[in-house]
C-alpha positions in Angstrom: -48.2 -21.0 -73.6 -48.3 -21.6 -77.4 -46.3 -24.7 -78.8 -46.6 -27.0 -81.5 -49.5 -29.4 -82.0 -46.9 -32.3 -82.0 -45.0 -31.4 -78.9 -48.4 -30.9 -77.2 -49.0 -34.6 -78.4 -46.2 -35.8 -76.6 -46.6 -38.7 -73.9 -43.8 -38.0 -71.4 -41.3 -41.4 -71.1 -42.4 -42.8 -67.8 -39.1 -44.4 -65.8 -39.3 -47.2 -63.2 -40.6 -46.3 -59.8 -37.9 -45.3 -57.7 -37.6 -47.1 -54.3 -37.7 -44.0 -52.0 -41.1 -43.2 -54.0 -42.4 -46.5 -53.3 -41.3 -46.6 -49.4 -42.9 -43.2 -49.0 -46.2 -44.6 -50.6 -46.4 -48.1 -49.2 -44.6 -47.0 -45.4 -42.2 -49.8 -46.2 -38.5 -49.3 -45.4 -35.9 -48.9 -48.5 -34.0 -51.8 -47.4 -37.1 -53.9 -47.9 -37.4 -53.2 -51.3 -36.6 -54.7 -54.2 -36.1 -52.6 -57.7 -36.2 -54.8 -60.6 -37.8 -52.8 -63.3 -35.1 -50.4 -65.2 -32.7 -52.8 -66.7 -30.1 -51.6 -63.9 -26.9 -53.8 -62.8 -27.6 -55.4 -59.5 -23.9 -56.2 -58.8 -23.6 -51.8 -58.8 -20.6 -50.1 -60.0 -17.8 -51.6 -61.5 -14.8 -50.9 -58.8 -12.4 -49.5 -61.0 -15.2 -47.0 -62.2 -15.6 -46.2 -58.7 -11.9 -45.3 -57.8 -12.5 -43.5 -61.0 -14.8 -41.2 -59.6 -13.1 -41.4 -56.1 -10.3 -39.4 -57.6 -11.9 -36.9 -59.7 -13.7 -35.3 -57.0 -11.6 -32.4 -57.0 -11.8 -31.1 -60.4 -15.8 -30.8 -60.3 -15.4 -27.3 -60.0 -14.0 -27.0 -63.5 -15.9 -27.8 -66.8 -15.8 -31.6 -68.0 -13.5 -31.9 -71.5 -16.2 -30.9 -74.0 -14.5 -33.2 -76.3 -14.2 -36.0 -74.1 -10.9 -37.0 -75.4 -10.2 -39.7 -72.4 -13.4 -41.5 -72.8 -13.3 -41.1 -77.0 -9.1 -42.6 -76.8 -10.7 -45.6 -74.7 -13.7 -46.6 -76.7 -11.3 -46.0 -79.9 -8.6 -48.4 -78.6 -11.2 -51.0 -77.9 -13.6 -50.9 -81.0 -10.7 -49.8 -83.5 -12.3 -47.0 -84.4 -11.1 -43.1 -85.1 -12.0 -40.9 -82.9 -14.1 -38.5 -85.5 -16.3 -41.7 -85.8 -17.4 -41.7 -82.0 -20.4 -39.5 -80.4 -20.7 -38.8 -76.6 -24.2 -39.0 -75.0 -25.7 -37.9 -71.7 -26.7 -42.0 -71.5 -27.9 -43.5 -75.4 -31.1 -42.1 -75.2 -29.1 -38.7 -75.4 -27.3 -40.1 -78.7 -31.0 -41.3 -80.2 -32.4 -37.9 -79.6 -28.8 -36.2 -81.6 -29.9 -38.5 -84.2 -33.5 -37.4 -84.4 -32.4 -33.5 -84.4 -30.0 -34.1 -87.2 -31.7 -35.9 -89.4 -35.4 -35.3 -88.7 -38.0 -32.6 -89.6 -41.3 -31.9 -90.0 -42.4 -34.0 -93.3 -39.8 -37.0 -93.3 -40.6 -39.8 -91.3 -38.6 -42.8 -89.3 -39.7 -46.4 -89.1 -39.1 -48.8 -86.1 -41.1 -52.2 -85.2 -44.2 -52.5 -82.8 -43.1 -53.2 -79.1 -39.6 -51.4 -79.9 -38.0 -48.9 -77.2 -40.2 -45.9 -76.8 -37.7 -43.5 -76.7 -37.4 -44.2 -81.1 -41.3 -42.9 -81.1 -40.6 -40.1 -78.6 -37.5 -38.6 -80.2 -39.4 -38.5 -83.7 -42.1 -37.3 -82.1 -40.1 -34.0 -80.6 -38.8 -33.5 -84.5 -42.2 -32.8 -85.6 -41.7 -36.0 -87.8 -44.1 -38.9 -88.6 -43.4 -42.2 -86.5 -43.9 -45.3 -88.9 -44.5 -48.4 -86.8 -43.7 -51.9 -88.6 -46.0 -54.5 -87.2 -43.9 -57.1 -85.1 -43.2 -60.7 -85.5 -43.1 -63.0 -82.6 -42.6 -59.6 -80.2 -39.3 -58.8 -82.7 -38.3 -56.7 -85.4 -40.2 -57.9 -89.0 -37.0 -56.2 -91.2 -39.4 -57.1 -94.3 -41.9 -55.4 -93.1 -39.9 -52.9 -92.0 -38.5 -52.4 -95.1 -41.8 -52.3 -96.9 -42.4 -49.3 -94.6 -39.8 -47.0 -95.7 -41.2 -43.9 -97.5 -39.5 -41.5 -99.9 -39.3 -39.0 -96.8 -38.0 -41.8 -94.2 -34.6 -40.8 -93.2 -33.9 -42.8 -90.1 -34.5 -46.4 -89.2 -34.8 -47.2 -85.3 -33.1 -50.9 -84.5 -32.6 -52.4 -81.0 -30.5 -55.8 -80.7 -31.4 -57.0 -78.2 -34.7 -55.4 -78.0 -36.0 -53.7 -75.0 -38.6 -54.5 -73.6 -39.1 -57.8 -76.0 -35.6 -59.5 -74.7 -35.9 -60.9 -78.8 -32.5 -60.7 -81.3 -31.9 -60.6 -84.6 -29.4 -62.4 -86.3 -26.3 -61.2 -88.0 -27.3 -62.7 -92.0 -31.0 -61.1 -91.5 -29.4 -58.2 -89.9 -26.8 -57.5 -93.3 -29.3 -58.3 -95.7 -31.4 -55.5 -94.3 -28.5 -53.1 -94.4 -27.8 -53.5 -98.1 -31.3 -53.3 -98.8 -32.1 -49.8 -97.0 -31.5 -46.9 -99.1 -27.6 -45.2 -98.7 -30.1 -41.8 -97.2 -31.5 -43.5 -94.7 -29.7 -44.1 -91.5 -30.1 -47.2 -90.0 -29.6 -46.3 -85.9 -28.6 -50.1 -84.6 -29.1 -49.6 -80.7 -27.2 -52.6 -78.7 -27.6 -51.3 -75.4 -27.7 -54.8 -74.4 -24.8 -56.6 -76.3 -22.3 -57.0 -73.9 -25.3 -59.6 -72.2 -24.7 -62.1 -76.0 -22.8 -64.8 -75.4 -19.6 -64.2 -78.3 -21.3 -66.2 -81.1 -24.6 -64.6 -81.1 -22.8 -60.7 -81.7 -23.1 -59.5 -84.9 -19.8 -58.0 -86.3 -21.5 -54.3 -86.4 -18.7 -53.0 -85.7 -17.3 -54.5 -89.4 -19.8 -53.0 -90.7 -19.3 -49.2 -90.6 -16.9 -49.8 -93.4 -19.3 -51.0 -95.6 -22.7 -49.0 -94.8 -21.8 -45.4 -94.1 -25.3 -44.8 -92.9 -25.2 -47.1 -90.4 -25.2 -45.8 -86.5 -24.3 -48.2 -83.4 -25.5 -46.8 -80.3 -24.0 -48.3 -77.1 -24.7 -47.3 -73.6 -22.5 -47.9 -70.1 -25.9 -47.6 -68.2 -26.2 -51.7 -68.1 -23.5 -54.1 -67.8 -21.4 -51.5 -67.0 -23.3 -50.3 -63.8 -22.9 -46.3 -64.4 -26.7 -45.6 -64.6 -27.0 -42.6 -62.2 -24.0 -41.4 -64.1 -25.9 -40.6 -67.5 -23.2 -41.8 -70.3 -23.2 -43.5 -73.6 -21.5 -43.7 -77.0 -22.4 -43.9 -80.7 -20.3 -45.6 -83.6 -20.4 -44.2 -87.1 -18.7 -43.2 -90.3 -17.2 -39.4 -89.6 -19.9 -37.6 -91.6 -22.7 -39.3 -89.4 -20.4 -38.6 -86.1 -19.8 -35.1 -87.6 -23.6 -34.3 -87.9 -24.7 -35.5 -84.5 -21.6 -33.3 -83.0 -23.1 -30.3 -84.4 -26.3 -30.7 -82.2 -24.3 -31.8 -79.2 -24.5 -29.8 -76.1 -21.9 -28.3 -75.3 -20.8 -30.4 -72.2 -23.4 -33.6 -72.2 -21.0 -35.9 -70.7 -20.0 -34.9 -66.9 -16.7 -35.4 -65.5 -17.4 -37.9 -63.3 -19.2 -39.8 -66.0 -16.1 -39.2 -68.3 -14.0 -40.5 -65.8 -15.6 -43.7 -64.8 -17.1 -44.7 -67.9 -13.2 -44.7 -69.6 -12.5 -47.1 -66.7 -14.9 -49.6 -66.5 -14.0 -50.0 -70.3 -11.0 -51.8 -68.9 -13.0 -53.6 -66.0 -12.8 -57.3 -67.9 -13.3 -58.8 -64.7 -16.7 -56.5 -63.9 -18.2 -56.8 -66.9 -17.3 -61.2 -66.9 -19.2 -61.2 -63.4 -21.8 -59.2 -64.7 -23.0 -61.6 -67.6 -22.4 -64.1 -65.5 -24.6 -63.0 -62.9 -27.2 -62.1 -65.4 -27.2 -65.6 -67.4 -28.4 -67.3 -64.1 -30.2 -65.0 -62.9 -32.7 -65.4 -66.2 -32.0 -68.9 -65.6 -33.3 -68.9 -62.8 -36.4 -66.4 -63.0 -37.2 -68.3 -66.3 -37.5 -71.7 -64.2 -39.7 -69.7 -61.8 -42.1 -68.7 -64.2 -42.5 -72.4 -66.2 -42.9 -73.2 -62.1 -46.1 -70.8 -62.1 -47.2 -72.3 -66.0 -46.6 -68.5 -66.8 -45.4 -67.9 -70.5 -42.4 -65.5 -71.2 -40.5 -64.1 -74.6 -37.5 -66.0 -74.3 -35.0 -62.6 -73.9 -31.2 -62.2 -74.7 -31.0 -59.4 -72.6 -30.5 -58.4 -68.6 -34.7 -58.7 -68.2 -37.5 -61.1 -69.0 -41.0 -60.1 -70.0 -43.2 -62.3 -69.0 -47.5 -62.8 -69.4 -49.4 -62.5 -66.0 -52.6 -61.5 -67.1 -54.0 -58.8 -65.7 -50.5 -56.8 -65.6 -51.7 -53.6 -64.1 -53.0 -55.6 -61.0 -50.4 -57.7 -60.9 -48.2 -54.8 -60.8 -49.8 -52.8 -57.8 -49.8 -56.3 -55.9 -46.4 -56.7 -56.2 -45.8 -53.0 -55.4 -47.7 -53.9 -52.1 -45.3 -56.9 -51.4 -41.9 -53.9 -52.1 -41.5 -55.6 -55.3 -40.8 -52.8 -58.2 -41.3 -54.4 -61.8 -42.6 -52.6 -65.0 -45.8 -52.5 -66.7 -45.5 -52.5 -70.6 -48.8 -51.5 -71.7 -47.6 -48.7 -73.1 -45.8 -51.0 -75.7 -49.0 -52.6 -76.3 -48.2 -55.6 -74.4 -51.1 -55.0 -71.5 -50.8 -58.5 -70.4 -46.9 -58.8 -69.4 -44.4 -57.6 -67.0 -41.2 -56.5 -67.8 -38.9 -58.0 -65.0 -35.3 -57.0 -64.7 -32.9 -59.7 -63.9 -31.2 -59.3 -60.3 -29.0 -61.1 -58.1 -30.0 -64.3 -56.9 -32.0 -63.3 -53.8 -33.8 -60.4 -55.4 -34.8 -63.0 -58.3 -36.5 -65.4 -55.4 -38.2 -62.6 -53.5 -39.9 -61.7 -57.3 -41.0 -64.8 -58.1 -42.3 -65.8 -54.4 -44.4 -62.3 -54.4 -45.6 -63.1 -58.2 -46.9 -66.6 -56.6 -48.3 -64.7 -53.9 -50.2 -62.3 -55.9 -51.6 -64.7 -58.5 -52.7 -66.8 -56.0 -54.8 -63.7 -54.5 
């Protein structure tokens, strides 16, 4: 088949191995494994979300609202927004890709940092554009040197706070400063896929600041604290021309009804989403602790995973696949000698770091 040089170029996103992959592989039984390497909630769905979906079973023979006006009301109540500034996604990554398509061509470029979310590379990648990557500091985002890498052609900016798979955050002063400095053309895509994980005083007020930076985008996803993964749903933030732009490469439909339904609901789910940071703070706690136990160094992380320096990851990896642990390699992010470790509950946490001492010790 004949395609472009730069789709041919494309590395495909490789996801966490799934459980039933792993039990088929290693005979084990899917009960004895334990998944910690995609980010996902441990505690599952939130239970209004699930009556949600309970009682929308009926209507999947019909086409979800293209215009998700349920979902859109929700999110607008609770961020004070309009709804002409809010984007629906089949998950974030959907509304980083929308992004990409309206913005990016071949001959303008997009910057994000070393070690940053590979979807940001992928997406600009599929757009026939140029990928900048801004050398990191301390596994973060350098914003000085990512500024020094904007070009006349750069028309997005890729920022995740938290970072994924780094764990590292920027701070709100840094984080403004950067804004005003950033040309009004160039869109500055702020991905917080892990916020709702910050305790209150370390969230920037992003949300304040679509009113002064019109070419700022907040991407937002219900795929973590929220527990609605398998669902596929997330949002984006922006002023009305932004929103307007990425509606007009929306398909038709991204957002199913289920997901519609039970992502409008957990918005509501205070009590869900308290348990699930609460969960999540001692469950780092407590796999942090584990590794200082082992004398293994980590990036201290502000989100729902740790990544943490075994060495030689890619063994380390298939010997903890062995033992039906599931955690992820980060090579790819040019990290070869760390594990990315999702956070779980408290007995998924022990089994991890009891197979890790296991495996080191080998």
């Amino acid at each position: 088949m004949i395609a472009p040089d730069h789709i041919r170029a494309i590395a495909p996103y490789q996801p966490g191995k799934p459980i039933a992959e792993l039990a088929r592989e290693m005979g084990l039984a899917e009960a004895d494994i334990v998944k910690l390497a995609s980010n996902e909630n441990p505690l599952g769905v939130s239970p209004k979300a699930r009556a949600a979906i309970a009682g929308s079973l009926d209507a999947l023979a019909l086409y979800p609202d293209g215009n998700g006006y349920e979902l859109k009301s929700a999110i607008a109540r609770k961020y004070g927004v309009g709804l002409d500034q809010i984007v629906l996604g089949n998950g974030s990554n959907d509304v980083l890709e929308l992004a990409a398509r309206a913005l990016l061509t071949p001959g303008t470029s997009a910057v994000y940092a070393q070690h940053a979310f590979a979807v940001y590379p992928l997406v600009t990648q599929a757009c026939g554009a140029t990928g900048i990557e801004a050398k990191a500091k301390h596994f973060g985002h350098d914003l000085g040197a990512m500024r020094a890498a904007l070009r006349p052609d750069t028309r997005i900016v890729f920022i995740a706070n938290p970072n994924n798979p780094t764990g590292t955050l920027l701070g709100a002063e840094e984080l403004r400063g950067f804004l005003e400095a950033v040309p009004a053309e160039v869109l500055v895509v702020l991905d917080e896929a892990y916020v709702e994980f910050l305790p209150e005083a370390r969230r920037t007020p992003s949300l304040d600041w679509l009113k002064a930076f019109p070419n700022l985008l907040i991407s937002r996803t219900f795929s973590k604290a929220y527990g609605l993964a398998g669902l596929r749903v997330g949002f984006a933030l922006a002023q009305p021309e932004v929103a307007d732009l990425l509606n007009r490469v929306r398909q038709p439909f991204n957002v199913n009804s289920l997901a519609l339904k039970a992502a409008a609901a957990a918005l509501d789910d205070h009590a869900f989403l308290a348990e699930s940071k609460r969960v999540n703070d001692a469950g780092r706690a407590q796999l942090t602790a584990g590794f200082e136990r082992l004398g293994l160094d980590y990036i201290p992380s502000w989100g729902n995973f740790v990544a943490v320096r075994v060495g030689e990851a890619g063994k380390v990896f298939q010997g903890l696949l062995k033992k039906g642990v599931i955690v992820r390699p980060v090579a790819n992010y040019g990290m070869p000698d760390y594990l990315r470790i999702s956070i779980g509950l408290p007995e998924q946490n022990a089994r991890c770091l009891a197979a890790l001492q296991e495996v080191l010790a080998e």
